[in-house]
Each structure stands twice: as structure tokens, then as C-alpha cells.
C-alpha positions as CSV (number, residue, x, y, z in Angstrom):
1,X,16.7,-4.7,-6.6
2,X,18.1,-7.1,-9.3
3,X,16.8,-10.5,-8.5
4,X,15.1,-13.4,-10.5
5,X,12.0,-12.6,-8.8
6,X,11.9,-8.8,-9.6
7,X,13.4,-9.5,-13.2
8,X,10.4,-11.8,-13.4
9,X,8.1,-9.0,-11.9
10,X,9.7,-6.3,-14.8
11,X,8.8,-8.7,-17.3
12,X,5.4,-9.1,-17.0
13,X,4.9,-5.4,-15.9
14,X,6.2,-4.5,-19.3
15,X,3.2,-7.0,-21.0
16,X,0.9,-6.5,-18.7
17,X,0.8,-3.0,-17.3
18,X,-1.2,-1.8,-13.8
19,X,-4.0,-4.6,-14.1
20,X,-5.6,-2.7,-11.4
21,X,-6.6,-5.9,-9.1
22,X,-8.5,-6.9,-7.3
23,X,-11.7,-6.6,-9.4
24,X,-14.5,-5.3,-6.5
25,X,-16.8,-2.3,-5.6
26,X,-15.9,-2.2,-2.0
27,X,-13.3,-3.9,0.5
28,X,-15.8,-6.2,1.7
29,X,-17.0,-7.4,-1.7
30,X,-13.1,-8.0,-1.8
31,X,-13.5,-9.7,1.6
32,X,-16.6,-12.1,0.3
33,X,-14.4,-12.9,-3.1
34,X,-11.8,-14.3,-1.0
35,X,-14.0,-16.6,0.6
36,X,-16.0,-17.6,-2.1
37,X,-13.0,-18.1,-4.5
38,X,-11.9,-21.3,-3.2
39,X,-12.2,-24.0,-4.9
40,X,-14.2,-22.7,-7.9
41,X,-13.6,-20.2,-10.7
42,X,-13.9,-16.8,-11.4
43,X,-16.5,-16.8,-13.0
44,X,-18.8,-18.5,-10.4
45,X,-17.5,-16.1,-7.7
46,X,-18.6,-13.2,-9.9
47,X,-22.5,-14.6,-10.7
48,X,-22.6,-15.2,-6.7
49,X,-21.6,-11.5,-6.0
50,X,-24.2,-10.7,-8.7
51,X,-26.8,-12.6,-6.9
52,X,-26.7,-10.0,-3.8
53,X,-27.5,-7.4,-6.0
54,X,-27.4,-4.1,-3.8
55,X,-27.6,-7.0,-0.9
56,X,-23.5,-7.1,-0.8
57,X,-23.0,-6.0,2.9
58,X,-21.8,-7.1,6.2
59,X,-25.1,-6.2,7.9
60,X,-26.8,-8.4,5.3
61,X,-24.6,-11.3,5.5
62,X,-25.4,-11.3,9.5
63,X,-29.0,-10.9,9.6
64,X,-29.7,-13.6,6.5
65,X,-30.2,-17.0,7.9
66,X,-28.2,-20.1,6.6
67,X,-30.8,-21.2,4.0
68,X,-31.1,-18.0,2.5
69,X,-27.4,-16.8,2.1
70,X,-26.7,-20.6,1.1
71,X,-29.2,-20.2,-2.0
72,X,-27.4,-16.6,-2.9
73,X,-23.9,-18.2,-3.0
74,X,-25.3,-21.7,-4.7
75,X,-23.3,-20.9,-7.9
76,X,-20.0,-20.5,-6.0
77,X,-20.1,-24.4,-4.8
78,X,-19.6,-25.5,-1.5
79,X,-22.3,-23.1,-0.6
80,X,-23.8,-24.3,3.3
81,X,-19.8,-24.3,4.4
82,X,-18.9,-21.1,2.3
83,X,-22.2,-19.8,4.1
84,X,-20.5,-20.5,7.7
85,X,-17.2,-18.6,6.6
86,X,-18.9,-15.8,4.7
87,X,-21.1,-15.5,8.4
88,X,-17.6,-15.8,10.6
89,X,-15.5,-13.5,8.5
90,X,-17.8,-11.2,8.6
91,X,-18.2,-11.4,12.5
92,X,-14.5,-10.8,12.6
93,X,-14.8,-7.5,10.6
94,X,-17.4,-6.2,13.1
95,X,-14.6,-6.4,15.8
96,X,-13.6,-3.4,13.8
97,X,-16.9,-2.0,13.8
98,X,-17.2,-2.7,9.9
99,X,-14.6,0.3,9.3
100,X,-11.4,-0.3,6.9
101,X,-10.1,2.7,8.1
102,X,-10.0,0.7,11.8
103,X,-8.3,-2.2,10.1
104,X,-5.7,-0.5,8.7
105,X,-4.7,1.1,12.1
106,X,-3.9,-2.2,13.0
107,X,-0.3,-4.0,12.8
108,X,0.1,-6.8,10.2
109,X,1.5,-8.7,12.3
110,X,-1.6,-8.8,14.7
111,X,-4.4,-9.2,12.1
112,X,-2.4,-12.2,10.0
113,X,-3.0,-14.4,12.8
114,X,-5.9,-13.2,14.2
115,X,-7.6,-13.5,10.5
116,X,-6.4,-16.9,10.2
117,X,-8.4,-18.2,13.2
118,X,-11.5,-17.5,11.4
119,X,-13.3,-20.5,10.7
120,X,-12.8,-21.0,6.4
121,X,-10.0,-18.7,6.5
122,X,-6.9,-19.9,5.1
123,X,-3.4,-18.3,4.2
124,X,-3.9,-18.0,0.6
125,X,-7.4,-16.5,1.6
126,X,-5.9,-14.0,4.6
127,X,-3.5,-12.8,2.5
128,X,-6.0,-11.6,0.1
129,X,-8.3,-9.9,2.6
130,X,-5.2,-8.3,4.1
131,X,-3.8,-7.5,0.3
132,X,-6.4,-6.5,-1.5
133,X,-9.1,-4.9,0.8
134,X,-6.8,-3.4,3.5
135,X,-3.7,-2.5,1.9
136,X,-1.2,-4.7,3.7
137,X,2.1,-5.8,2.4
138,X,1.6,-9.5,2.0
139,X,2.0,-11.6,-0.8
140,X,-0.6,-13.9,-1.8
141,X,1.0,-17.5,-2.7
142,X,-1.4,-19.7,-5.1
143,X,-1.7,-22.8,-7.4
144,X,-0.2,-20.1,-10.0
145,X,3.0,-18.9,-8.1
146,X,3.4,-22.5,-7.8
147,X,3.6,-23.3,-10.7
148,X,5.4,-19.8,-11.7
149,X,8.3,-21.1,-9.4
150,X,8.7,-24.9,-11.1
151,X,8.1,-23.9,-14.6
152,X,10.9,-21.2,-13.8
153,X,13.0,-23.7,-11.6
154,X,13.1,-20.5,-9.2
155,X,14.5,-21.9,-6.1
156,X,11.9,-20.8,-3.3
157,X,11.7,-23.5,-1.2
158,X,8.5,-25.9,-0.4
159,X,5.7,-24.9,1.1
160,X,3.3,-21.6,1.4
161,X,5.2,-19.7,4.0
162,X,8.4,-20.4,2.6
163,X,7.5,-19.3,-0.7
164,X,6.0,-16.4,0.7
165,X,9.0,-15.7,2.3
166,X,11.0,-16.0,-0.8
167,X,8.7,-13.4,-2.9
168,X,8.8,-10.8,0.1
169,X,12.3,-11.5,0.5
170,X,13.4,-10.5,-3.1
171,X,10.7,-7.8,-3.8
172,X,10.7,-4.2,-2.3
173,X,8.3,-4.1,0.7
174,X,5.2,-2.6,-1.7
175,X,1.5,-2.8,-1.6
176,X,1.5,-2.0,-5.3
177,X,4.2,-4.3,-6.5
178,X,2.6,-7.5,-4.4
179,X,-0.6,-6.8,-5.7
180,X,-0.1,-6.4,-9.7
181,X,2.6,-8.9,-9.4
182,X,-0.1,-11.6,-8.3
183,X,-2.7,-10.5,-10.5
184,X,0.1,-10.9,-13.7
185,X,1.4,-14.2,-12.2
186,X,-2.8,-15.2,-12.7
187,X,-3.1,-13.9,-15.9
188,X,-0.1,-14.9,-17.3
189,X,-0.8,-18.4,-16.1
190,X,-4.1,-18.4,-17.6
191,X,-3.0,-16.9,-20.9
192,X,0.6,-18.6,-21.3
193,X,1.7,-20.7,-18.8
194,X,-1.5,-23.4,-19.0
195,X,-1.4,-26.8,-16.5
196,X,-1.6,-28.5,-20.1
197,X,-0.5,-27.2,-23.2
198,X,1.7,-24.0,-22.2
199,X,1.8,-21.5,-25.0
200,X,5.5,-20.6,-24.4
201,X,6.2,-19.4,-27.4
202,X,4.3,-16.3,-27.2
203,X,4.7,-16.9,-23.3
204,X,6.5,-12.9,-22.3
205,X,8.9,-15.3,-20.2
206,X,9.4,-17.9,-22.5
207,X,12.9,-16.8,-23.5
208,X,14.6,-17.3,-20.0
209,X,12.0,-20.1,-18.6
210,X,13.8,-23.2,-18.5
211,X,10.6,-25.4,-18.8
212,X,10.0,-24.2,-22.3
213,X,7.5,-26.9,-24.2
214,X,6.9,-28.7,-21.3
């Protein structure tokens, strides 16, 4: 399958490599990144997980009250709201009786929707659950594809779902691919394709990008 997307995606495979993403002990530590992600960095997500210590489960997360799981997640920001959707997510999950095996039983086209009427649960953050803790094929749109597509002038359309579409569209239907292709769209953007100051040069797309020293 020779398209721009999948060029792009052989690219960055070939500098990047199987990043191996997304970087948890279990599905639901997956499940709680997702959540706690938004709107903060990395590296405030990871102290938060941290802060469970061997704490990190759904029972946990149930029986806690609001004050006390608030205090664990403090370093992730927005942590009384990201409290609520940790405590509603993980309600969701016990439909399944905790079990990813149960999940995955399920059709994606059933647990997209029903994932997104969680309270704090997104697209962007669905996707991810379903991605990277479940195994589903669905690709996971962010600021970076965004700004993948423009800096690229890739023509996928406006929008979440239609860029979405556009990336499933022009990839083979594959766990695997749609999960290291996110993860090297992220680092790639962190490491070359910078809001300010792009290193494109060095950039492993810089050759073909037609934003080059933007």
C-alpha cells in the first residue's frame, strides 16, 4: 500500500524502529494514562501513576473517596474532575467484570460509542483505551497528527473523525502499525517537528516536507 501516509509511516519506521508504546504495567494503568494525559505532560501523568504505588487498580480507584484519589492525581492537574473520570471509566470497565479478555470479545463498533459516553472520555482519549489497552484497530488523532498533516500539507480533511478516517483509510487495518505509527508521529514531533523552532534539517522527513524552516 503505496500512499503518502504509509510512505510517511516507512519513514519514521526506518528512524524509529518498534517504540514499543504505550509505556504501562497493565491495560488499566493504560486506561488511567489516558485519562490523566489530558491537558498536561508526560511527565506529570507518570509521577501520578507513581503516586499509587502498588495502589494502581480498579478496585482501588472505586473504593477511594474523592479527596483521597484527588490528592494521588494532584500532580496530573485538573485533579477533582480527572478524579470523577478516573471513578466513571473505571465503572465502565466493571461492566466487563474488570477482564480485558471480556473487552476484547466485544465489537469495536459497540465499545467506541459506548466508551465515549463516559463522563471525561473523549475521542482522542477512547481511542487510546481501545488502542493501547485492548488491542483494537483505531487510530488515535492528536495535537501531533495535526500538525504532522499541515506541516506535510497532507490533505486529510478537518476535523478528528475525518482525519481519522483519512489515516485508517490509507493504512492496512493493523493494531501494530496504528500503534507505533502514533507513538513515532509523538516522538518525531517532540524531537523534530517542534510548535516553535522545527529542527527540519535533521527532521527524517525533512527532505519531502513542504514546510521545511517554517
Amino acid at each position: 500500500m503505496r500512499t503518502v501516509v504509509f510512505s510517511i509511516y516507512e519513514k519514521l519506521l526506518a528512524h524509529y524502529g518498534n517504540l514499543k508504546w504505550w509505556p504501562a504495567k497493565t491495560p488499566y494503568e493504560v486506561m488511567v494514562g489516558a485519562v490523566l494525559t489530558q491537558n498536561t505532560a508526560w511527565s506529570n501523568v507518570e509521577k501520578a501513576i507513581a503516586d499509587f504505588g502498588d495502589n494502581l487498580t480498579p478496585q482501588f480507584v472505586l473504593e477511594s473517596d474523592m479527596t483521597e484519589l484527588a490528592n494521588i492525581i494532584r500532580s496530573a492537574g485538573f485533579f477533582n474532575q480527572k478524579a470523577a473520570y478516573l471513578k466513571a471509566m473505571t465503572e465502565w470497565f466493571g461492566r466487563y467484570d474488570f477482564d480485558v479478555s471480556v473487552v476484547r470479545r466485544e465489537r469495536l463498533e459497540k465499545l467506541r460509542p459506548d466508551l465515549l459516553s463516559v463522563k471525561g472520555v473523549g475521542k482522542e482519549t477512547a481511542d487510546s483505551i481501545l488502542l493501547y489497552a485492548f488491542g483494537f484497530p483505531t487510530f488515535v488523532i492528536d495535537a501531533y497528527t495535526m500538525r504532522l498533516c499541515a506541516r506535510y500539507s497532507i490533505d486529510a480533511g478537518k476535523g478528528y473523525d475525518a482525519v481519522k478516517a483519512h489515516f485508517e483509510g490509507n493504512l492496512p487495518r493493523s493494531v501494530d502499525i496504528y500503534n507505533n505509527y502514533h507513538a513515532m508521529i509523538v516522538y518525531n514531533c517532540k524531537d523534530y517537528c517542534r510548535k516553535s523552532k522545527p529542527l527540519c534539517d535533521t527532521c527524517p522527513l525533512g527532505e519531502e516536507c513542504e514546510r521545511v524552516g517554517i
